[in-house]
C-alpha positions in Angstrom: 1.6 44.8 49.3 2.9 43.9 45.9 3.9 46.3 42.9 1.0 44.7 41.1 -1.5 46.2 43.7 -0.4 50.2 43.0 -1.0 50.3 39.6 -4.4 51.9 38.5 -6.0 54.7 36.3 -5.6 57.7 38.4 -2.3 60.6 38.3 -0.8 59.1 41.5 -0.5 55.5 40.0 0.8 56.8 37.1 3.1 59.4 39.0 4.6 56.0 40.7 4.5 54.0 37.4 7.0 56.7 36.5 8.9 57.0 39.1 9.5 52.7 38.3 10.4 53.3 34.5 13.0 55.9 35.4 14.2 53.5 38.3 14.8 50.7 35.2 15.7 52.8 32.7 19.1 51.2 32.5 18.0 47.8 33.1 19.1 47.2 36.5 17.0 47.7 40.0 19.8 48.5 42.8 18.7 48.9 46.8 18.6 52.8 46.4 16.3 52.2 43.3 14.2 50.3 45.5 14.2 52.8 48.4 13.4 55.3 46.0 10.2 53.8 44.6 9.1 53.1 48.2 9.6 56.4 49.3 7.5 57.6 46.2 4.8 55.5 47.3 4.8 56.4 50.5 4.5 60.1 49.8 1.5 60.0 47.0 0.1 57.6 49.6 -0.5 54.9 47.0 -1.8 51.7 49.2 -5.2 50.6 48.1 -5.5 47.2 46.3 -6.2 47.9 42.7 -7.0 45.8 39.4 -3.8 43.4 38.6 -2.8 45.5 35.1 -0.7 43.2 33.6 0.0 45.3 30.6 1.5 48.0 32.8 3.7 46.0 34.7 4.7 44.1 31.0 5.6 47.5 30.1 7.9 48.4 32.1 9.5 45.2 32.1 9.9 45.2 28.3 11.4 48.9 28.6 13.9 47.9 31.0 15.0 44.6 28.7 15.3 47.4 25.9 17.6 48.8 27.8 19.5 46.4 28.3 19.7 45.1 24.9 21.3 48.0 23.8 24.6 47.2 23.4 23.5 44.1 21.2 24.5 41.7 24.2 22.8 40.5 27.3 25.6 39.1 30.1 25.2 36.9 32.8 25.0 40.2 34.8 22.0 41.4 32.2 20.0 38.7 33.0 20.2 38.6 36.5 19.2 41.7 36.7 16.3 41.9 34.9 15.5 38.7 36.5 15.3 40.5 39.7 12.8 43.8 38.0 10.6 40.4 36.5 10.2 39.3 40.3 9.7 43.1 41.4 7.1 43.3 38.6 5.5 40.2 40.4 5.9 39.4 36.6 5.2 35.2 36.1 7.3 33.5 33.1 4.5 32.7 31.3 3.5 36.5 31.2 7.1 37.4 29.6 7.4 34.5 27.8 8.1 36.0 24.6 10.8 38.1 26.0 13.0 35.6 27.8 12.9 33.3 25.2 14.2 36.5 23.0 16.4 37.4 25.6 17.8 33.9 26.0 18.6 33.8 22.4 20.6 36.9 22.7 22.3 35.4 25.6 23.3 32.6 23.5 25.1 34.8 20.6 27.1 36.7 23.1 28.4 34.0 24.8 29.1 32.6 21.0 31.0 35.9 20.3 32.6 35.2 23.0 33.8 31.9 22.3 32.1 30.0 24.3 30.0 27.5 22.2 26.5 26.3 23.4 26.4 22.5 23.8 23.1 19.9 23.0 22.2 17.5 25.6 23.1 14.2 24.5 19.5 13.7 25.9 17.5 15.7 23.4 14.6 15.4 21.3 17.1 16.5 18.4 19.7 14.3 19.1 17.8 10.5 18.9 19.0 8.6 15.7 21.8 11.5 15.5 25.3 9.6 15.9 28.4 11.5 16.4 31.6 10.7 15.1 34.8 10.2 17.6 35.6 13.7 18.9 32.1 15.3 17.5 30.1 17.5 19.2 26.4 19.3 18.5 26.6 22.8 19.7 23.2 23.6 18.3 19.9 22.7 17.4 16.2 23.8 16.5 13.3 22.9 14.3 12.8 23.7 10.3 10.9 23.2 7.6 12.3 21.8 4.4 11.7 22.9 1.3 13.1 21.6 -2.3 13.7 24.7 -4.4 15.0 24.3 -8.0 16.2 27.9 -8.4 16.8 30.9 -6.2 16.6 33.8 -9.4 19.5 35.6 -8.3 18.1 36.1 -4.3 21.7 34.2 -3.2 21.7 35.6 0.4 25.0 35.5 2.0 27.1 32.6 1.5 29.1 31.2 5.0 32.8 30.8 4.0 35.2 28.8 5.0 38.0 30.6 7.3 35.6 34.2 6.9 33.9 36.0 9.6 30.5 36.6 9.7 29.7 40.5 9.2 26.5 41.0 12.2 23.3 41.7 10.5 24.5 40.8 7.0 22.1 38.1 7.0 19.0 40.1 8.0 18.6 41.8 4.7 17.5 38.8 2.7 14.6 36.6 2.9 14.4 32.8 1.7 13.4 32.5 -2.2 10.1 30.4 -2.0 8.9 30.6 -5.6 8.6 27.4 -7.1 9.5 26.0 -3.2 7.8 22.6 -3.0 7.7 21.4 1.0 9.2 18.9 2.4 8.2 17.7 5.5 9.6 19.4 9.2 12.8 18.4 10.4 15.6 18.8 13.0 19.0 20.5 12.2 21.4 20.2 14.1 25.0 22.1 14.4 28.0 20.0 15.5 31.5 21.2 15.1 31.9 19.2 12.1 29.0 19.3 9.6 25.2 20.4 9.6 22.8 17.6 10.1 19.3 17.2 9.1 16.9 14.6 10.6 13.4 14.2 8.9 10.3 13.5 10.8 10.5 9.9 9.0 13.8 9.7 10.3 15.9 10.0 7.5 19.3 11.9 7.8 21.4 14.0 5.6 24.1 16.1 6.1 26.7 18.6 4.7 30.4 18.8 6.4 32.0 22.2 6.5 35.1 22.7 4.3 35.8 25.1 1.4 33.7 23.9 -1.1 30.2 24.1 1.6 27.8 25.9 -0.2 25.5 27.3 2.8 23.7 30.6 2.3 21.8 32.4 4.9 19.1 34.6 5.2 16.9 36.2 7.9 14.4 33.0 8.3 16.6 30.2 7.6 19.2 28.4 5.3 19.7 27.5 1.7 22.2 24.5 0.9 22.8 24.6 -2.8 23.1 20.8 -4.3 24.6 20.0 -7.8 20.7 20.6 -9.2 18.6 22.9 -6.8 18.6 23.6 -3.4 17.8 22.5 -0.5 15.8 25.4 2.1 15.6 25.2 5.9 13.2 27.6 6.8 13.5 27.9 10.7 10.0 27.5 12.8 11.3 30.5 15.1 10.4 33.3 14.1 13.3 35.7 16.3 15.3 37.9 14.7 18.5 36.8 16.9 18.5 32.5 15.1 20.1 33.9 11.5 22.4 35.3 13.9 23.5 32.7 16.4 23.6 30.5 13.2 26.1 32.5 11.6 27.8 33.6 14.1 28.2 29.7 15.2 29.2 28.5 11.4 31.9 31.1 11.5 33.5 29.7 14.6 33.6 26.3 13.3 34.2 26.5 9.6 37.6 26.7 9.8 
């Protein structure tokens, strides 16, 4: 009998429910965890087949990822193990998808603070028409819209510096300028060690390299790269909290 079959209305089910969230609480599900929970079943005699509640079992999955995410990373080990409360949960993919794309994200900016850079498949979507330079590589890439903004009216954001660490969360406070914003058309960024490039749906590619003089600016839903006249805005098509974050955190690591 599956975990999905206990849940139900009455003060038993719920009794078990949490005796599951306590089990979880810290993001992990160990043998004796599991022992436990079968034990509390066993003695409120919780065995009928009820109605799959999906909610309750997304629920307690989401509390234990909250758990884990406390600490602002999510390891290897993290991920395992809440890989093994999802299968517990009888939890499918598509049922947390939000989550694990969330929590791959945050997966992705510890390993950067870390040091250890993502990489782009050479294969990618992102990467057709994209050529590198000898000894280039993309470490990142994702969807944004483009936006031509003549002037930002003093909402600057936070400028990545050459040779300066990113301060975590700096970024989050400020949201993209969009008055007098006229759209672009969508487009690919992508991050390589060297510069940020920009491929249009048409196909057309620009690009700024990193250096000094870079004027890059971020802000909680995308970028702002200040030209001689105006600005160009890439506002980013995800909508997670953690993407301002990788993307600075990555800049910092290579603008130097």
């Amino acid at each position: 009998m599956g975990i999905k079959d206990w849940f139900g209305g009455d003060k038993k089910k719920a009794a078990l429910r949490d005796t599951i969230k306590e089990a979880v609480s810290d993001g992990k599900l160990d043998a004796s965890d599991m022992r436990r929970i079968e034990e509390t079943r066993k003695e409120l005699n919780v065995s009928s087949a009820a109605e799959d509640r999906t909610v309750l079992r997304r629920e307690i999955y989401n509390e234990a990822v909250a758990a884990a995410k406390q600490d602002g990373e999510i390891t290897a080990t993290d991920a395992h193990e809440l890989s093994k409360i999802q299968k517990f949960l009888a939890l499918r993919d598509d049922q947390v998808e939000k989550t694990r794309w969330d929590l791959q994200r945050l997966r992705t900016l510890t390993e950067i603070k870390r040091g250890n850079l993502p990489s782009v498949p050479s294969n990618s979507a992102s990467m057709r028409g994209v050529q590198l330079e000898p000894d280039e590589n993309a470490h990142y890439s994702m969807s944004v819209e483009v936006l031509d903004l003549p002037s930002t009216r003093q909402n600057d954001g936070v400028r990545a510096e050459w040779g300066k660490a990113y301060e975590p969360g700096s970024a989050k406070m400020h949201v993209l300028p969009e008055d007098g914003a006229k759209p672009q058309g969508d487009a690919s960024l992508v991050i390589t060690n060297r510069r940020l490039v920009i491929k249009m749906e048409s196909g057309k590619i620009a690009q700024i390299r990193y250096g000094p003089q870079a004027l890059i600016h971020l802000y909680s839903d995308g970028l702002r790269l200040e030209r001689t006249v105006g600005n160009t805005v890439l506002r980013f098509k995800s909508k997670s909290e953690e993407t301002v974050e990788i993307v600075a955190e990555l800049l910092a690591a290579l603008m130097k």
